[in-house]
PDB file of N, CA, C and O in Angstrom:
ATOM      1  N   UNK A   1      13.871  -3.188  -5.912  1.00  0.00           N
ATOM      2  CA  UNK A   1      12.859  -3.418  -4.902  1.00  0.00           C
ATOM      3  C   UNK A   1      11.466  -3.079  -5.447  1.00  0.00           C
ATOM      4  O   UNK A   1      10.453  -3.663  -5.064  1.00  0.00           O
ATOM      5  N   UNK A   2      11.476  -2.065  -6.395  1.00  0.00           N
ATOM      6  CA  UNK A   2       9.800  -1.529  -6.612  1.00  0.00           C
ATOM      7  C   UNK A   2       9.462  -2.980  -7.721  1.00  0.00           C
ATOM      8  O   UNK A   2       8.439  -3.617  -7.468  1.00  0.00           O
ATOM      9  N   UNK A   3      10.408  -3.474  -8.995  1.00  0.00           N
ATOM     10  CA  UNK A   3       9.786  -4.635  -9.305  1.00  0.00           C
ATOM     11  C   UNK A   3       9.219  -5.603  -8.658  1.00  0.00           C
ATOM     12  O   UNK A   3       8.096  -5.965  -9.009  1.00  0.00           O
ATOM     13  N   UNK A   4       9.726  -6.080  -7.829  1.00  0.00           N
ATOM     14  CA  UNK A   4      10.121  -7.227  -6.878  1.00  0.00           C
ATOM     15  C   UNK A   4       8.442  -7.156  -5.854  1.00  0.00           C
ATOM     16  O   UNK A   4       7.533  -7.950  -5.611  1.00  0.00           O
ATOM     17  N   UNK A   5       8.814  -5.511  -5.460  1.00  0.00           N
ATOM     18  CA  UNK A   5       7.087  -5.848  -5.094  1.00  0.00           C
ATOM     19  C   UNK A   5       5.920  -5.697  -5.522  1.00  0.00           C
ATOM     20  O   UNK A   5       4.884  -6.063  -4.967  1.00  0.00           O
ATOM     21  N   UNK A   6       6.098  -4.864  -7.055  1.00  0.00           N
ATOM     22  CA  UNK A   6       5.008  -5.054  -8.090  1.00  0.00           C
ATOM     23  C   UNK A   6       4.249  -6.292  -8.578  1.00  0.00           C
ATOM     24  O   UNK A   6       3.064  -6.503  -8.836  1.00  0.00           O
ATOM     25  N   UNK A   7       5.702  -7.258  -8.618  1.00  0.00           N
ATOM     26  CA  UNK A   7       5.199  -8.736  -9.207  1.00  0.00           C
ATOM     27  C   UNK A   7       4.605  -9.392  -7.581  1.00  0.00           C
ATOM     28  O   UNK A   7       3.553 -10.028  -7.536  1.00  0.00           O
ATOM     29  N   UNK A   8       5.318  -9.165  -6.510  1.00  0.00           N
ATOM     30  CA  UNK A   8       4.325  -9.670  -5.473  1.00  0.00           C
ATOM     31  C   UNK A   8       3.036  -9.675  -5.076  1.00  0.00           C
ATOM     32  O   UNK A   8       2.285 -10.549  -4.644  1.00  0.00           O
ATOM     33  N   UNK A   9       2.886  -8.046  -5.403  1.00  0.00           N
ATOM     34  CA  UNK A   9       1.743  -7.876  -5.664  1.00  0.00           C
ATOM     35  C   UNK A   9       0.363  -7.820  -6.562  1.00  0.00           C
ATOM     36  O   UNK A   9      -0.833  -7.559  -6.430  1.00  0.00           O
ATOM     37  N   UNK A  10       1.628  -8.373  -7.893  1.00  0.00           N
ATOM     38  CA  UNK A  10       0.321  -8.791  -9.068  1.00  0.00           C
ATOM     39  C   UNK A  10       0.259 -10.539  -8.807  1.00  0.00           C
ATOM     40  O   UNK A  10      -0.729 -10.966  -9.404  1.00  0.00           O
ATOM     41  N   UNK A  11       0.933 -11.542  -8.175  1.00  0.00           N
ATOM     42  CA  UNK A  11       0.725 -12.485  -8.217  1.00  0.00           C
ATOM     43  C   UNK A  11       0.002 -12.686  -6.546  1.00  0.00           C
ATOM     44  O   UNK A  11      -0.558 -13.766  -6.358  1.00  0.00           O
ATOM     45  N   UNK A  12       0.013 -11.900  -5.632  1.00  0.00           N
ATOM     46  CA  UNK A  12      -0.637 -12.534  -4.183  1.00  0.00           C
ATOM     47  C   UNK A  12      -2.151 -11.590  -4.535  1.00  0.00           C
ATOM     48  O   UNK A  12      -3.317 -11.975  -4.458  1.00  0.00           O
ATOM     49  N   UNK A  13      -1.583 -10.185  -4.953  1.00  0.00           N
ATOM     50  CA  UNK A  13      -3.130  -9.155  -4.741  1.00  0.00           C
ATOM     51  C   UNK A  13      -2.415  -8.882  -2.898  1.00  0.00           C
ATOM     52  O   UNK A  13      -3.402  -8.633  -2.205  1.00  0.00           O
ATOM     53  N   UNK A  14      -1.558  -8.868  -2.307  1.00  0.00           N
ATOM     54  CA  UNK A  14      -1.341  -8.249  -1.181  1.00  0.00           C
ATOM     55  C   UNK A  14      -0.914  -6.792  -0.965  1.00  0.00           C
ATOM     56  O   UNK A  14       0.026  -6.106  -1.366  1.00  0.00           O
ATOM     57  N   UNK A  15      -2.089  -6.570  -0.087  1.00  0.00           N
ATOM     58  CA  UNK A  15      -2.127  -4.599  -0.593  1.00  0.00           C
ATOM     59  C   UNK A  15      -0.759  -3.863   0.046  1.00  0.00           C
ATOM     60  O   UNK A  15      -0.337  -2.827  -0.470  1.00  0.00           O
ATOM     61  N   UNK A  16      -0.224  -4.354   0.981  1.00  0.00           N
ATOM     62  CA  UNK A  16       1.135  -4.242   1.268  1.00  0.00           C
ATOM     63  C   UNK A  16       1.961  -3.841   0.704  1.00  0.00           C
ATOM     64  O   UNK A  16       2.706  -2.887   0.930  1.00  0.00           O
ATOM     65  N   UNK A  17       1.872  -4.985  -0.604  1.00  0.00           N
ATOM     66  CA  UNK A  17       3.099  -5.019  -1.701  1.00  0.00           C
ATOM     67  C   UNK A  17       3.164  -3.926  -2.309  1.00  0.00           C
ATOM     68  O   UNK A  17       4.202  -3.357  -2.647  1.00  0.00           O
ATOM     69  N   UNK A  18       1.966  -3.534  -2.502  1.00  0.00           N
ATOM     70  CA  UNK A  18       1.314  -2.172  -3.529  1.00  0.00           C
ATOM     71  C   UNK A  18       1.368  -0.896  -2.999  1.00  0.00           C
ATOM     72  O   UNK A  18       1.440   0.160  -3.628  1.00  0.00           O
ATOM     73  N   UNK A  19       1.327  -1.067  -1.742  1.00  0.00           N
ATOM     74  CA  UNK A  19       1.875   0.442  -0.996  1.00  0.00           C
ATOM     75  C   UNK A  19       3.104   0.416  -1.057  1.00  0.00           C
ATOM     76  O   UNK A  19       3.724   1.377  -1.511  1.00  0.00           O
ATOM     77  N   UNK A  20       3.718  -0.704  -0.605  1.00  0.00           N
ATOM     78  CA  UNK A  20       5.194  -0.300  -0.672  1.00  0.00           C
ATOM     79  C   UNK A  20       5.742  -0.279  -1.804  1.00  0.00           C
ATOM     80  O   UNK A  20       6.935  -0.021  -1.967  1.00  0.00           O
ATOM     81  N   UNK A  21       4.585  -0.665  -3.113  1.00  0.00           N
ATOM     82  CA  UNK A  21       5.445  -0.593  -4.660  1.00  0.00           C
ATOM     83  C   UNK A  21       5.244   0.933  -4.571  1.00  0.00           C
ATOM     84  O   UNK A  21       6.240   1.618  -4.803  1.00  0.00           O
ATOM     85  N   UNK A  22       3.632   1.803  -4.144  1.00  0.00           N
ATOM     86  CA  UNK A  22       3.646   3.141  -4.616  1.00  0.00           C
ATOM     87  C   UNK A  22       4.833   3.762  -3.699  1.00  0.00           C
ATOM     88  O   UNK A  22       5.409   4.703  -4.246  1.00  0.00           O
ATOM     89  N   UNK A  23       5.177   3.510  -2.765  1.00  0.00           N
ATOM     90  CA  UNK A  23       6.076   4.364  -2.054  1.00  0.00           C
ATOM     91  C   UNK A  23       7.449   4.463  -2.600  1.00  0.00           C
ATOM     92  O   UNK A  23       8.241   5.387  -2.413  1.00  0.00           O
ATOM     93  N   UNK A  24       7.604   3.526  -3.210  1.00  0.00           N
ATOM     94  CA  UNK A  24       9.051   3.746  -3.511  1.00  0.00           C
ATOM     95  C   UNK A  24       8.610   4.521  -5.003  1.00  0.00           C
ATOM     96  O   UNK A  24       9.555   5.000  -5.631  1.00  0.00           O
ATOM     97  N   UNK A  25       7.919   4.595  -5.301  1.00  0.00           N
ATOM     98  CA  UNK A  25       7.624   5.455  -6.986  1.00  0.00           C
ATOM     99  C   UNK A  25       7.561   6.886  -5.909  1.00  0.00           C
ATOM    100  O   UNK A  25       7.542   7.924  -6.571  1.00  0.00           O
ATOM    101  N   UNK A  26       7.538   7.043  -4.858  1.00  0.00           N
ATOM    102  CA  UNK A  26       7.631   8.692  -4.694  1.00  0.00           C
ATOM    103  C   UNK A  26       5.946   9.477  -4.624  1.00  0.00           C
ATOM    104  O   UNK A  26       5.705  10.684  -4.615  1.00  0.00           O
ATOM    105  N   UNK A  27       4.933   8.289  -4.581  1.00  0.00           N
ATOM    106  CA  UNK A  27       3.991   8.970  -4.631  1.00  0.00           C
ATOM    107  C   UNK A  27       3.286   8.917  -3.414  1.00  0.00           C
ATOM    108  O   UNK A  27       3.522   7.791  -2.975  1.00  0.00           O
ATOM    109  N   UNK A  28       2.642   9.437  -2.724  1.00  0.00           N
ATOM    110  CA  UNK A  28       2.311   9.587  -0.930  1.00  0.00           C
ATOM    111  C   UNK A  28       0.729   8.658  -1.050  1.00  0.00           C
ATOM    112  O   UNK A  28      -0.201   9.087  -1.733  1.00  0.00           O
ATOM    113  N   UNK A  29       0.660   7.504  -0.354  1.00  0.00           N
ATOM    114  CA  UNK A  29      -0.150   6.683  -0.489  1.00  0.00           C
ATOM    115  C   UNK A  29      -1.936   7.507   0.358  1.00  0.00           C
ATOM    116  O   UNK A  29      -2.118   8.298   1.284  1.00  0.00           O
ATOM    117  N   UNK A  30      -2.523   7.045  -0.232  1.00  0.00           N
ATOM    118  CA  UNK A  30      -3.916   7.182  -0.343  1.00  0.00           C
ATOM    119  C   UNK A  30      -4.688   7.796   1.033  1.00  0.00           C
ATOM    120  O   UNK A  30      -4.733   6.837   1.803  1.00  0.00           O
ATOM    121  N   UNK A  31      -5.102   8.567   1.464  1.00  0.00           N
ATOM    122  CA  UNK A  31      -5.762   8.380   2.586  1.00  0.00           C
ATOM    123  C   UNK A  31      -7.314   8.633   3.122  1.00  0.00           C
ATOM    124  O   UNK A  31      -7.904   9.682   2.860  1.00  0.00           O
ATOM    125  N   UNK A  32      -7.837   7.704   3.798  1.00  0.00           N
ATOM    126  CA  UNK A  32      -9.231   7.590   3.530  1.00  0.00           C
ATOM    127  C   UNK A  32      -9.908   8.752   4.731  1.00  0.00           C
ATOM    128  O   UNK A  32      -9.405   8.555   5.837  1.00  0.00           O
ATOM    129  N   UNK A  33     -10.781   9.732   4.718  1.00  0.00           N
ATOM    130  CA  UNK A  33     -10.998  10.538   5.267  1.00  0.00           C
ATOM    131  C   UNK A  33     -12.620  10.093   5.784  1.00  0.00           C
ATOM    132  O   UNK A  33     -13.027   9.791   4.662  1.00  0.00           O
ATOM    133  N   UNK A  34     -13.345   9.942   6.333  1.00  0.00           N
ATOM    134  CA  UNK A  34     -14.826  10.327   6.401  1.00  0.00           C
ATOM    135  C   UNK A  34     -15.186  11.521   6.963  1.00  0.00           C
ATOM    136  O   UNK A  34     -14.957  11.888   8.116  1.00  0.00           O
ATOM    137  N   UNK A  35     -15.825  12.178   5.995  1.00  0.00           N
ATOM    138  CA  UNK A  35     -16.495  13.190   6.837  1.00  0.00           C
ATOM    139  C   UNK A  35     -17.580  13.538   7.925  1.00  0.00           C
ATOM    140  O   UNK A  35     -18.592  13.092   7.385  1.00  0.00           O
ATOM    141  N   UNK A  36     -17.837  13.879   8.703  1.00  0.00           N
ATOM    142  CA  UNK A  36     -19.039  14.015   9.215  1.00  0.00           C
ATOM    143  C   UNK A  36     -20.130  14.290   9.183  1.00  0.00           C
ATOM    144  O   UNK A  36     -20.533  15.408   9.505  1.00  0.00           O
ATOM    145  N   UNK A  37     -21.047  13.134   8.702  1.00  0.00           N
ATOM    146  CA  UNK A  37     -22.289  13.972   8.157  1.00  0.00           C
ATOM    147  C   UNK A  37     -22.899  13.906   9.595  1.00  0.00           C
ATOM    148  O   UNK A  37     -22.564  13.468  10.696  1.00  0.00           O
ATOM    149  N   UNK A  38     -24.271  14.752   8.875  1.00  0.00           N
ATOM    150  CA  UNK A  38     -25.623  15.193  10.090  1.00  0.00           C
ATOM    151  C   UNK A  38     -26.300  13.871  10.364  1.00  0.00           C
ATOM    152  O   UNK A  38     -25.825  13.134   9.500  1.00  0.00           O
ATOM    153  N   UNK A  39     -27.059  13.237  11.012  1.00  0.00           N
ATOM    154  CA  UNK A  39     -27.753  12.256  11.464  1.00  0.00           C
ATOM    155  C   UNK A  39     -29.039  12.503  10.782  1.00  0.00           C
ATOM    156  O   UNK A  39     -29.526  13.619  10.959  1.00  0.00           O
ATOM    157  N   UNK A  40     -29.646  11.711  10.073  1.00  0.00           N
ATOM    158  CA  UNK A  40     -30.732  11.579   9.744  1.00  0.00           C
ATOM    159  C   UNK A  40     -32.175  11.597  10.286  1.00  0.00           C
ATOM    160  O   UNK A  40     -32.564  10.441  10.458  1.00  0.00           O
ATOM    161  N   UNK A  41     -32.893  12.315  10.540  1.00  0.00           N
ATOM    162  CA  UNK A  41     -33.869  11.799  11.091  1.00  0.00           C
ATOM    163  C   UNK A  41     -35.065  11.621  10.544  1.00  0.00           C
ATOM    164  O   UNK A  41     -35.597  12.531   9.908  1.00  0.00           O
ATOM    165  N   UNK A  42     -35.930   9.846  10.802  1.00  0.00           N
ATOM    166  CA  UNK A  42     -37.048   9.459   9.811  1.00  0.00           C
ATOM    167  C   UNK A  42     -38.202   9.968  10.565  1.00  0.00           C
ATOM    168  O   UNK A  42     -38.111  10.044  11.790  1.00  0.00           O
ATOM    169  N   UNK A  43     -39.509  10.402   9.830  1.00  0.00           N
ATOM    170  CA  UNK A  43     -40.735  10.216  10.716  1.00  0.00           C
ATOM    171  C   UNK A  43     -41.013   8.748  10.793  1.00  0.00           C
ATOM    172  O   UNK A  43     -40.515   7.778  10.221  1.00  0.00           O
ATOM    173  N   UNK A  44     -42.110   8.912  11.815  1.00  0.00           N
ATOM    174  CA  UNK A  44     -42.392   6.950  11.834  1.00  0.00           C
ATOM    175  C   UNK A  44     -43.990   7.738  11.458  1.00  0.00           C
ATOM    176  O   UNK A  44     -44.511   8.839  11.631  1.00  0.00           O
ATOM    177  N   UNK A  45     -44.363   6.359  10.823  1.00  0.00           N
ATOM    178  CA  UNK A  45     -45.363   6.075  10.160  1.00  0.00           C
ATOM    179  C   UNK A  45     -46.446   5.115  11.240  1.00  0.00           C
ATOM    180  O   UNK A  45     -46.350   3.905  11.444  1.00  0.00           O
ATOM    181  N   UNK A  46     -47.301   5.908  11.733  1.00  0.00           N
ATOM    182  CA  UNK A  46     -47.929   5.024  12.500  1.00  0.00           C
ATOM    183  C   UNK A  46     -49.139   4.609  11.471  1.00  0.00           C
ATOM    184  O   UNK A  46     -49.981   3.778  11.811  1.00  0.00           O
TER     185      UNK A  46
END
């Protein structure tokens, strides 16, 4: 199964394939965090 969706995923580029290729390698897939930044504040330029 991990070939099978390696090559799926080197011939479509479907990110699917590629999570489910890393998952079966045992490695815990990616996760995107944002942190919270402070709000900016501009002067205005009159």
């Amino acid at each position: 199964m991990r070939d099978f969706s390696w090559k799926y995923f080197a011939m479509t580029g479907d990110v699917d394939a590629y999570l489910l290729y890393k998952e079966s390698d045992g490695t815990p897939e990616l996760s995107i965090t944002s942190e919270e930044e402070e709000p900016v504040e501009y002067e205005e330029n009159e």
